[in-house]
C-alpha positions in Angstrom: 0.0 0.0 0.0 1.1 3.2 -1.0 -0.1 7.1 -0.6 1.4 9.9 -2.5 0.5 13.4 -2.5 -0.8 15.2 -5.7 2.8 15.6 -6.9 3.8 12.0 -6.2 6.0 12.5 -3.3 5.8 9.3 -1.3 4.1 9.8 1.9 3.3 6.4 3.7 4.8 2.7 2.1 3.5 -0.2 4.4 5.7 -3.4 4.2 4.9 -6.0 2.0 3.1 -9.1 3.8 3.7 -12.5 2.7 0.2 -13.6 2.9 -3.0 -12.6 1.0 -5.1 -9.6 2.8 -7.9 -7.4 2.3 -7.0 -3.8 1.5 -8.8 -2.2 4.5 -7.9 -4.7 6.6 -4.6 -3.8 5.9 -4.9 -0.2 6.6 -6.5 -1.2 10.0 -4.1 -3.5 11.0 -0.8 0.0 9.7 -2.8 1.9 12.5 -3.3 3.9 9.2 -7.1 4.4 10.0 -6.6 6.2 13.1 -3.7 8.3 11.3 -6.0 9.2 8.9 -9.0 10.4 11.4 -6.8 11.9 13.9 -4.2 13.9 11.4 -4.6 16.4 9.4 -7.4 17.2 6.9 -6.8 15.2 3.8 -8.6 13.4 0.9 -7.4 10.6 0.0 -8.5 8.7 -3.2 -8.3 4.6 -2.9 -9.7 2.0 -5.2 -12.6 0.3 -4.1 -10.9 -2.1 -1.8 -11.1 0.4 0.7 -14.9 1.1 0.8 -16.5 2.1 3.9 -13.1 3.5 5.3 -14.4 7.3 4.8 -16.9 6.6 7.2 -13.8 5.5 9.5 -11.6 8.5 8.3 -14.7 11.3 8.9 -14.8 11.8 5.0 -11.1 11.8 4.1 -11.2 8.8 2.2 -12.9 8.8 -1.1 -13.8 5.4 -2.9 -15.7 4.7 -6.3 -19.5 4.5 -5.5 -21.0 1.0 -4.7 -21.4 -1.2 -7.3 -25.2 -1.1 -6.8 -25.0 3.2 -8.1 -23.0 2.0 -10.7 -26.2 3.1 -13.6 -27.9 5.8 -11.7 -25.0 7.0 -8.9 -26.6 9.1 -6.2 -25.3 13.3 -6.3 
């Protein structure tokens, strides 16, 4: 797992794990969920593997809507 900021500067690399793992379980397990709602405002863009952390994060992480939206996505 990586984050970058909008220029590509490297801001957090977790180390790689030699088993299989779900992204946000991942992030839970970093402590990067708490970093993320404690720190500073940010927005952080993630694939979809990561749904249901902005609730987590208050907001600061942004995932594609739910599959479900995918023909008529809500505003």
């Amino acid at each position: 797992m990586v984050v970058t900021d909008a220029e590509g500067r490297l801001l957090f690399c977790s180390p790689a794990e030699p088993a299989s793992c779900a992204d946000i379980t991942h992030a839970r397990k970093l402590g990067l969920v708490k970093l993320l709602a404690d720190g500073p405002a940010a927005e952080i863009l993630a694939d979809a593997g990561y749904q249901g952390l902005g609730a987590q994060t208050r907001g600061r992480v942004v995932t594609p809507p739910h599959r479900k939206f995918k023909k008529n996505p809500p505003e």
